[in-house]
N, CA, C and O atoms as a GROMACS GRO file, in nm:
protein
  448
    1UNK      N    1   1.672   0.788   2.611
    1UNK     CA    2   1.756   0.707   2.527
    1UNK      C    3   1.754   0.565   2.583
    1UNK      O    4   1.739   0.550   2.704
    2UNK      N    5   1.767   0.467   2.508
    2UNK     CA    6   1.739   0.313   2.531
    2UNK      C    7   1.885   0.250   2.465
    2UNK      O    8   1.937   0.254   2.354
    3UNK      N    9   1.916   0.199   2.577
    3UNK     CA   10   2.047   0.107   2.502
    3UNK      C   11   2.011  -0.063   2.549
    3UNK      O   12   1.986  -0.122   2.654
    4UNK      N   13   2.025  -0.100   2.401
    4UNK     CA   14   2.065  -0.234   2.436
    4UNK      C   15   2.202  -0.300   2.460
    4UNK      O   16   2.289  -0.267   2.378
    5UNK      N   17   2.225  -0.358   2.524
    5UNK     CA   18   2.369  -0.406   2.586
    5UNK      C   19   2.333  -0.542   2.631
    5UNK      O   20   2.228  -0.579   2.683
    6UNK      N   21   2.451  -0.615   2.599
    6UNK     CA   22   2.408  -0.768   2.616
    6UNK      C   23   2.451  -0.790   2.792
    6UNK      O   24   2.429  -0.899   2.846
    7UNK      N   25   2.510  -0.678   2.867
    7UNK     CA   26   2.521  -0.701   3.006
    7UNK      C   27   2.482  -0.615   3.081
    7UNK      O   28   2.430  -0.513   3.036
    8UNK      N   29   2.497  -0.637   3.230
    8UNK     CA   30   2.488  -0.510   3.280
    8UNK      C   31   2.527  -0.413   3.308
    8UNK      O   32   2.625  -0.425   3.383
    9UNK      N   33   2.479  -0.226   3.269
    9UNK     CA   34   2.548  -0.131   3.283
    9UNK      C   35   2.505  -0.043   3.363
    9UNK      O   36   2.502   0.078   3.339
   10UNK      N   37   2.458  -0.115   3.493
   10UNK     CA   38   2.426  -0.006   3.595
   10UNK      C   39   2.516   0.040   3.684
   10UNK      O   40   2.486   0.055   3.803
   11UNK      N   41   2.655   0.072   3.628
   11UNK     CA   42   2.773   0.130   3.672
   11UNK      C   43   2.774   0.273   3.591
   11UNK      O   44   2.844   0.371   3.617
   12UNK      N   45   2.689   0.259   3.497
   12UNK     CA   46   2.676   0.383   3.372
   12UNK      C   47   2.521   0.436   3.385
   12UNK      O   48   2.428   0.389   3.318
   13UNK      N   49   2.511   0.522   3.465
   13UNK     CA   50   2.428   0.596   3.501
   13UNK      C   51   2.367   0.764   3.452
   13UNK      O   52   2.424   0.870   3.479
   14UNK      N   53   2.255   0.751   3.387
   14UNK     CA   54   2.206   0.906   3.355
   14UNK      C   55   2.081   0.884   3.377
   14UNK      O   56   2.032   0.771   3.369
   15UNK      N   57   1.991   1.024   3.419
   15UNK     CA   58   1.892   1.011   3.440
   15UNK      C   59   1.781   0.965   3.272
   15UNK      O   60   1.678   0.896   3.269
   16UNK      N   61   1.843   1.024   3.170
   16UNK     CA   62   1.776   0.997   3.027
   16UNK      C   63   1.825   0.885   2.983
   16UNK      O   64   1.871   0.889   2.869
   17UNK      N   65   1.830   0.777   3.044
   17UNK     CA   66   1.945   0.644   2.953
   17UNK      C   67   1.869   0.533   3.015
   17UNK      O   68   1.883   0.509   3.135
   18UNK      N   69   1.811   0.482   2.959
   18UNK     CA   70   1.786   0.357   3.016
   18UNK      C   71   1.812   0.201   2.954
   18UNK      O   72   1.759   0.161   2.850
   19UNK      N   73   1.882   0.142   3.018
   19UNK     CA   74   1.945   0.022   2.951
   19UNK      C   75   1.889  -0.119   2.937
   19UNK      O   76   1.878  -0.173   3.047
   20UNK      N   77   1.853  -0.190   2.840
   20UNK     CA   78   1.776  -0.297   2.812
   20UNK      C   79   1.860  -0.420   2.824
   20UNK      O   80   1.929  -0.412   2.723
   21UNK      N   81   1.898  -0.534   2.888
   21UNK     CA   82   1.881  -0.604   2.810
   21UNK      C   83   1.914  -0.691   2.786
   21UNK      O   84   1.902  -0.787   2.862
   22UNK      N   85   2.005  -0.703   2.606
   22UNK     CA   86   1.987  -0.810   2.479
   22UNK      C   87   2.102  -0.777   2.421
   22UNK      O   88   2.199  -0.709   2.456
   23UNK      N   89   2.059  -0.871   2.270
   23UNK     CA   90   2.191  -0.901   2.225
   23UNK      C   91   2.097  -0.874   2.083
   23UNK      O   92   1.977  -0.885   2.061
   24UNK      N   93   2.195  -0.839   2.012
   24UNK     CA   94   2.157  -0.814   1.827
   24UNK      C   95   2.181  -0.982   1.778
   24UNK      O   96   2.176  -1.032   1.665
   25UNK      N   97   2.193  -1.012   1.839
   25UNK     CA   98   2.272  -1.165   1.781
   25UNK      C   99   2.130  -1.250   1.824
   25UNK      O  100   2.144  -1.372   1.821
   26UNK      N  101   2.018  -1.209   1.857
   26UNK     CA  102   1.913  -1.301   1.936
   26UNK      C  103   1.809  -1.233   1.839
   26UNK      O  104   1.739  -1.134   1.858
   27UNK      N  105   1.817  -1.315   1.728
   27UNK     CA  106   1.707  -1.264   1.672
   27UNK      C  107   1.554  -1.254   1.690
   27UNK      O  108   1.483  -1.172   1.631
   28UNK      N  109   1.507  -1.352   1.785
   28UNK     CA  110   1.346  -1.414   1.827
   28UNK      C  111   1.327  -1.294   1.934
   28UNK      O  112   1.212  -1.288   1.978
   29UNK      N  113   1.409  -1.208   1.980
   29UNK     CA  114   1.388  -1.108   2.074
   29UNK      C  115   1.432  -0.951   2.014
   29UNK      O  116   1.443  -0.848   2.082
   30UNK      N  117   1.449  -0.964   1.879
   30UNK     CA  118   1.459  -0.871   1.779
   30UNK      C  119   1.326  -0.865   1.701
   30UNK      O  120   1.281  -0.765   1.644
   31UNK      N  121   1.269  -0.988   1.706
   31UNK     CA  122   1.158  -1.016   1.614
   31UNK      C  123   1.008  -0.960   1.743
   31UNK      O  124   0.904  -0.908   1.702
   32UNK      N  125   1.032  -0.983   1.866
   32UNK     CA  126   0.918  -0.955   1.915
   32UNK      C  127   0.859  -0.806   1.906
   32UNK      O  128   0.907  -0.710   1.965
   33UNK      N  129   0.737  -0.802   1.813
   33UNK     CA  130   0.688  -0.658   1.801
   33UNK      C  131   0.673  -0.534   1.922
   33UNK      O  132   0.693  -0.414   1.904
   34UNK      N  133   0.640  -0.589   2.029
   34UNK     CA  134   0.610  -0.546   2.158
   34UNK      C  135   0.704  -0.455   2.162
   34UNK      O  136   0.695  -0.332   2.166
   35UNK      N  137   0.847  -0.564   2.159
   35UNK     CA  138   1.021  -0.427   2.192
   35UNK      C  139   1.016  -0.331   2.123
   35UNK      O  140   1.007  -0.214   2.162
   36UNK      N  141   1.024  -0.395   1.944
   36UNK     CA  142   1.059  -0.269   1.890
   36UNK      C  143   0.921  -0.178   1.914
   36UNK      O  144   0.963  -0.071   1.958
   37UNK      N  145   0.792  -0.171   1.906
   37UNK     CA  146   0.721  -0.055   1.943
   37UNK      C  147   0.775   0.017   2.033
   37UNK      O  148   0.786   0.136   2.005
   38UNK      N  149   0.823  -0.027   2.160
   38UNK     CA  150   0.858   0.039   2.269
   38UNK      C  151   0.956   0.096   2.278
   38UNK      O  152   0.964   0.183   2.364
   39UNK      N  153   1.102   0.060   2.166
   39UNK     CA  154   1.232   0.087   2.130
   39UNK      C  155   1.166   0.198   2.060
   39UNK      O  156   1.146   0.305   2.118
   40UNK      N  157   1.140   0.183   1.970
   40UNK     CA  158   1.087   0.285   1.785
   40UNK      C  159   1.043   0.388   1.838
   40UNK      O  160   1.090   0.497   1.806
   41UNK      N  161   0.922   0.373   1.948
   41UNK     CA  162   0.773   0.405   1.931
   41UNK      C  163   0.819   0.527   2.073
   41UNK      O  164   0.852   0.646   2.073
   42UNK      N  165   0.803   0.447   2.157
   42UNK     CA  166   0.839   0.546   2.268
   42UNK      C  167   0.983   0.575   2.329
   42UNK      O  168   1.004   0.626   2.439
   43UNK      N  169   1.069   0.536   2.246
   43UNK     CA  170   1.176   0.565   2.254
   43UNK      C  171   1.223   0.712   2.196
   43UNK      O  172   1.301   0.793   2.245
   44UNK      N  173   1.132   0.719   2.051
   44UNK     CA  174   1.106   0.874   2.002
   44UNK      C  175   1.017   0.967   2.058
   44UNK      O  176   1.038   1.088   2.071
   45UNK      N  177   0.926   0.910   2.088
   45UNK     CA  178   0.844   1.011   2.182
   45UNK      C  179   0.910   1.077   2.296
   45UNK      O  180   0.902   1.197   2.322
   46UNK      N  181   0.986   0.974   2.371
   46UNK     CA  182   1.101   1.005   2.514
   46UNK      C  183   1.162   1.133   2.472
   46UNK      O  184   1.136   1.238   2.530
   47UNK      N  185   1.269   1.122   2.340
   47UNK     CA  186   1.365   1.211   2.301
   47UNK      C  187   1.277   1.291   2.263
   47UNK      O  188   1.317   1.402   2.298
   48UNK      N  189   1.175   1.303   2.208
   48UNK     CA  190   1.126   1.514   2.159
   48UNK      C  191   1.066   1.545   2.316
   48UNK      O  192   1.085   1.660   2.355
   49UNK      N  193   1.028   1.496   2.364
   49UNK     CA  194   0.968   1.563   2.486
   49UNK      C  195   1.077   1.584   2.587
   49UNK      O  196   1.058   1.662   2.680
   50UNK      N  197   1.194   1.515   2.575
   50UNK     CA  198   1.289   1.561   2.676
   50UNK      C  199   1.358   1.657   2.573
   50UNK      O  200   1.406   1.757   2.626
   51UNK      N  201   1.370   1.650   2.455
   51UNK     CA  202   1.383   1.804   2.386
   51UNK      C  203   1.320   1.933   2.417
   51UNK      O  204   1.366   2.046   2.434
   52UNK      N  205   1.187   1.876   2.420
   52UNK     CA  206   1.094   1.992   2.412
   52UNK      C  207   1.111   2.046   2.575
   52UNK      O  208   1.087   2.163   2.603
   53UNK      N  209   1.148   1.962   2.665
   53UNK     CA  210   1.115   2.030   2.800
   53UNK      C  211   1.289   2.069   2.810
   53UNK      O  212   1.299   2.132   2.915
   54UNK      N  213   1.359   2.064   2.778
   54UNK     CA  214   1.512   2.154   2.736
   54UNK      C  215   1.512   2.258   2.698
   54UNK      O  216   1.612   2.325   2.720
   55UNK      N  217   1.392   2.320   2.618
   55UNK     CA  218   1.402   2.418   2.499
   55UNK      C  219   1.430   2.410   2.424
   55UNK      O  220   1.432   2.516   2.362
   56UNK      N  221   1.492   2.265   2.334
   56UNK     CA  222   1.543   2.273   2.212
   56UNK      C  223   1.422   2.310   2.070
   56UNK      O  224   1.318   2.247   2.054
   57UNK      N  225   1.452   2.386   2.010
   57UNK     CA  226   1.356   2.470   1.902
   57UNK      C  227   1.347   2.359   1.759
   57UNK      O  228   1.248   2.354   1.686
   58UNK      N  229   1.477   2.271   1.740
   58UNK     CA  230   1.474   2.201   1.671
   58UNK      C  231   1.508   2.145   1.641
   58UNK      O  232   1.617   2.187   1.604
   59UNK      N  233   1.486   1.931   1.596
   59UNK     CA  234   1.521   1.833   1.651
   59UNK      C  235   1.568   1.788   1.479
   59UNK      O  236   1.527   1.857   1.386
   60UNK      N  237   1.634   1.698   1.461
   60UNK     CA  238   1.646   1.621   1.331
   60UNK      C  239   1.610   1.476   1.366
   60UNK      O  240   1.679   1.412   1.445
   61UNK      N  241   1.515   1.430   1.314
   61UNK     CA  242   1.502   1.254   1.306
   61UNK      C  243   1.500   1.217   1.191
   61UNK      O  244   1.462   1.263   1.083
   62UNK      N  245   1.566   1.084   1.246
   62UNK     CA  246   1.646   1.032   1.114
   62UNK      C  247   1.542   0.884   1.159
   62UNK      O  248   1.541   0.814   1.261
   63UNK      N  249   1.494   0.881   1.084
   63UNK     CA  250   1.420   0.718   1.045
   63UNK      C  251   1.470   0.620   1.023
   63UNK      O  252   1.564   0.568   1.083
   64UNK      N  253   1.383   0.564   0.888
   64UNK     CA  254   1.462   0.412   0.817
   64UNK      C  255   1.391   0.500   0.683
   64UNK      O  256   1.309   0.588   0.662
   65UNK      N  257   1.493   0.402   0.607
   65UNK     CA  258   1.461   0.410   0.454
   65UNK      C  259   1.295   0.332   0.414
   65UNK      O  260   1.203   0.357   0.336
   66UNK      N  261   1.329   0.215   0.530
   66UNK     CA  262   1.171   0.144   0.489
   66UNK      C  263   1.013   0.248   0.532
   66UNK      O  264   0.901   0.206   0.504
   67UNK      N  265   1.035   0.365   0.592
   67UNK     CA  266   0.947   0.402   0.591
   67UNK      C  267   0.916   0.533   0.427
   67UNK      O  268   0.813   0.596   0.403
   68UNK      N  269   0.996   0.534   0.377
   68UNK     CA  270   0.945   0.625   0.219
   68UNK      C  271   0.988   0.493   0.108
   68UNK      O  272   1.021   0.375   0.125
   69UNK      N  273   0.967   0.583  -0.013
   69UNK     CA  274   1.007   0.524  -0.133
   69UNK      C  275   0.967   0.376  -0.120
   69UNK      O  276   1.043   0.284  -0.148
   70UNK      N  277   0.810   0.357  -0.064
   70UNK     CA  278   0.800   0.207  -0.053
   70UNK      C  279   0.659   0.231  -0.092
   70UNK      O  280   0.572   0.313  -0.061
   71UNK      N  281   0.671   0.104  -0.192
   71UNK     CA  282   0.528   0.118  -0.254
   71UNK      C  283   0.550  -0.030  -0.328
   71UNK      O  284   0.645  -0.103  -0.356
   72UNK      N  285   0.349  -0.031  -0.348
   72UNK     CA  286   0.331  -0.182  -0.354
   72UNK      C  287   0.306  -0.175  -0.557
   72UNK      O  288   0.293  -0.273  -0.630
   73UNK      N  289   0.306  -0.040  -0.595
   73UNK     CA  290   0.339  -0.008  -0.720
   73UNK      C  291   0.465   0.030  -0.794
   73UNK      O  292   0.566   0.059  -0.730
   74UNK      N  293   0.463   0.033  -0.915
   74UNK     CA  294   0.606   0.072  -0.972
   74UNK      C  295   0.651   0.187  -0.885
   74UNK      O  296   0.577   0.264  -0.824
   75UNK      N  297   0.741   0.187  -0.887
   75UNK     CA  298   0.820   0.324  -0.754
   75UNK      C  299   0.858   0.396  -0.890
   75UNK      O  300   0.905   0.352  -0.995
   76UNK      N  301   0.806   0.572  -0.836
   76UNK     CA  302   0.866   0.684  -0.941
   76UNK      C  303   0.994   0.728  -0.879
   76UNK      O  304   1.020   0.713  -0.759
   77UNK      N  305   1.094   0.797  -0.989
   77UNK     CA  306   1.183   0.827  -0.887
   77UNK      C  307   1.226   0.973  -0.985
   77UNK      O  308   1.233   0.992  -1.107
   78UNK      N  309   1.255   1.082  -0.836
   78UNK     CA  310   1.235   1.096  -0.729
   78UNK      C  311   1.116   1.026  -0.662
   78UNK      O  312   1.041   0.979  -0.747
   79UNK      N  313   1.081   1.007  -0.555
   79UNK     CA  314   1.021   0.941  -0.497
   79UNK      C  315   0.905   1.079  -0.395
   79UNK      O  316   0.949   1.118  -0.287
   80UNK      N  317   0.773   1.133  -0.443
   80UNK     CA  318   0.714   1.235  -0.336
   80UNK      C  319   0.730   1.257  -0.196
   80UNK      O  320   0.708   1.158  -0.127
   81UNK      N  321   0.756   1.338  -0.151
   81UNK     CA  322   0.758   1.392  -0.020
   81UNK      C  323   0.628   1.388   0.041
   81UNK      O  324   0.614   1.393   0.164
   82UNK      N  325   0.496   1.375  -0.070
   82UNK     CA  326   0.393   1.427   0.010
   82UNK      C  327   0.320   1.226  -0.023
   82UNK      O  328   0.205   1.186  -0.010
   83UNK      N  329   0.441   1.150  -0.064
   83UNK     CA  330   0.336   1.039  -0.105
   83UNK      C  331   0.307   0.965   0.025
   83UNK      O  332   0.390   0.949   0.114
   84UNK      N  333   0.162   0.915   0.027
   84UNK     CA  334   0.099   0.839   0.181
   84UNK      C  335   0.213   0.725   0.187
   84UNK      O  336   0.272   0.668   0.094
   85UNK      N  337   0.225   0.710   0.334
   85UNK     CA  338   0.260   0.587   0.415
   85UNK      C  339   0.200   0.466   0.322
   85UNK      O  340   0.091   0.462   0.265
   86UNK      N  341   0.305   0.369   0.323
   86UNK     CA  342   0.226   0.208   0.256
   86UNK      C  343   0.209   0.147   0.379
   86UNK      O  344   0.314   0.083   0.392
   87UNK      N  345   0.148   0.129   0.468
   87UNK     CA  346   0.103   0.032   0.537
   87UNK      C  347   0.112  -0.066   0.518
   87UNK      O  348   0.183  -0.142   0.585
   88UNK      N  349   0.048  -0.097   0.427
   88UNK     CA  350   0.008  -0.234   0.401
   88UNK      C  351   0.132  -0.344   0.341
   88UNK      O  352   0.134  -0.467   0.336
   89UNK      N  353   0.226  -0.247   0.302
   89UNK     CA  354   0.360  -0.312   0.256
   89UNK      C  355   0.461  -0.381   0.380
   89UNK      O  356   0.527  -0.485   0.391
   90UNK      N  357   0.431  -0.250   0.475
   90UNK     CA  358   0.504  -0.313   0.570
   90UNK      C  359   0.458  -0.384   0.675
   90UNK      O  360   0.535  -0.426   0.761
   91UNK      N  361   0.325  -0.404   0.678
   91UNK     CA  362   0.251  -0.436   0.795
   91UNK      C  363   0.299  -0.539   0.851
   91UNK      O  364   0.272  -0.547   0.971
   92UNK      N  365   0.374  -0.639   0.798
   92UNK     CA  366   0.447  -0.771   0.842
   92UNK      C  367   0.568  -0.778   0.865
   92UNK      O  368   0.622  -0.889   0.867
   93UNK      N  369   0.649  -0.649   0.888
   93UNK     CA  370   0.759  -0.595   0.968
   93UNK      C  371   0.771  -0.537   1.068
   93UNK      O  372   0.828  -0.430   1.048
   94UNK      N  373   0.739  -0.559   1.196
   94UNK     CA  374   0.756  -0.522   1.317
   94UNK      C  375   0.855  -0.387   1.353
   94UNK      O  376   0.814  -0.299   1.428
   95UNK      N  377   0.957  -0.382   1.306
   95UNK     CA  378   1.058  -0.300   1.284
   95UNK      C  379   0.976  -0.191   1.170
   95UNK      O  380   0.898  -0.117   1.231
   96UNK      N  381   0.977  -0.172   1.048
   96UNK     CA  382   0.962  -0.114   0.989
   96UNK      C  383   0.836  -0.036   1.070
   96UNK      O  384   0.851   0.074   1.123
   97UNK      N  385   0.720  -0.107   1.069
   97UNK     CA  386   0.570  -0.060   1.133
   97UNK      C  387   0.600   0.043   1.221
   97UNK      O  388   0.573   0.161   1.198
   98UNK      N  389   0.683  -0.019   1.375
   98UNK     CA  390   0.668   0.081   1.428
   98UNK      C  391   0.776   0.210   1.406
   98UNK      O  392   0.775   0.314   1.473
   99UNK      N  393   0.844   0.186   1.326
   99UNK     CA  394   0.945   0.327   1.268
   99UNK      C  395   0.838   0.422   1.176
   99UNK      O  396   0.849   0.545   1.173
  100UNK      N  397   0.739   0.353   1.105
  100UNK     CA  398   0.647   0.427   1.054
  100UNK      C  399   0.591   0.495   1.136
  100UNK      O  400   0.594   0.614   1.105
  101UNK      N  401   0.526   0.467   1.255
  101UNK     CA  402   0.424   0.506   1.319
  101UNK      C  403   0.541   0.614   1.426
  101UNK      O  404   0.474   0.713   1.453
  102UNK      N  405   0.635   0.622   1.468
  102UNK     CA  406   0.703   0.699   1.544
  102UNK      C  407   0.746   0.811   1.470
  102UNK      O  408   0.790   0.912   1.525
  103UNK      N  409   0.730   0.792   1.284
  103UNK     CA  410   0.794   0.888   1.196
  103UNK      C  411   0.662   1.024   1.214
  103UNK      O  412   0.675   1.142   1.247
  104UNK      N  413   0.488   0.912   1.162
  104UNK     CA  414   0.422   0.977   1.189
  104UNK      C  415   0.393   1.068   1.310
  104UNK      O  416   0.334   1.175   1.295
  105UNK      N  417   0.449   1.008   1.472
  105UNK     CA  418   0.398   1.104   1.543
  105UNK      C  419   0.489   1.178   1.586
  105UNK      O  420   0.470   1.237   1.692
  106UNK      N  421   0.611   1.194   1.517
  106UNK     CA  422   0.679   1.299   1.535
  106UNK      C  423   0.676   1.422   1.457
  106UNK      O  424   0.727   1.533   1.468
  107UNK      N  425   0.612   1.373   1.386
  107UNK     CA  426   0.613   1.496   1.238
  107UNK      C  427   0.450   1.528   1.320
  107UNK      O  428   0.453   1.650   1.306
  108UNK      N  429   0.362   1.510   1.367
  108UNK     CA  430   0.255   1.558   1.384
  108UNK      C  431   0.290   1.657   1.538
  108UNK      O  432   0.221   1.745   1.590
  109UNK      N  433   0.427   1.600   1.580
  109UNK     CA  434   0.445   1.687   1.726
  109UNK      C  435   0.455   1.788   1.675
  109UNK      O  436   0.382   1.881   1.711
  110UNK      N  437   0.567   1.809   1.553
  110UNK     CA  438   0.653   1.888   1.484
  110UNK      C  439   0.565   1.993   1.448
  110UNK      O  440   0.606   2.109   1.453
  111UNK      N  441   0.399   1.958   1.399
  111UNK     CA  442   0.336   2.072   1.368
  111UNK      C  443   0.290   2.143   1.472
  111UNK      O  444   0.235   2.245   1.431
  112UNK      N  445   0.288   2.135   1.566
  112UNK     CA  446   0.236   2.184   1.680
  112UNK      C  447   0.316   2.295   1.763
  112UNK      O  448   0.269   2.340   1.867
   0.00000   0.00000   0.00000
């Protein structure tokens, strides 16, 4: 788990917690792609594998909305379960991108 906190909380100690940081209010350090990959990206990877080495049998992740029901065409609605990732829609969202790509490799852990 990753917390951002605009001070320091190394009075608040767990071995799964690790504390960043920042402020939501700093947007140019909200905007750098690098974090959120590392927030999004391996921040989900962290949590199923410290699931998986727990024994937990089964996890719920909860995404963003920007990764479904996004399309660079008229949107049907209901919206498919099985419709591909838009890439290309979000490719210029740092945030969104890597929530895509952490959605994908959790659902590919998931089959395994």
């Amino acid at each position: 788990v990753r917390v951002v906190a605009r001070g320091n909380l190394t009075t608040t100690q767990h071995p799964c917690v690790k504390f960043v940081e920042g402020n939501i209010l700093d947007l140019n350090a909200l905007k750098k792609k690098d974090s959120m990959i590392e927030i999004n990206l391996q921040g989900t990877l962290n949590a199923i594998e410290a699931a998986a080495e727990a024994g937990v049998r089964r996890m719920v992740y909860a995404s963003t909305s920007g990764t479904v029901a996004v399309s660079k065409d008229e949107p049907t609605v209901p919206f498919p379960d099985d419709a591909p990732y838009a890439r290309e829609v979000v490719a210029n969202w740092p945030y969104y991108s890597s929530k895509l790509e952490a959605e994908e490799r959790a659902m590919a852990l998931a089959e395994k």
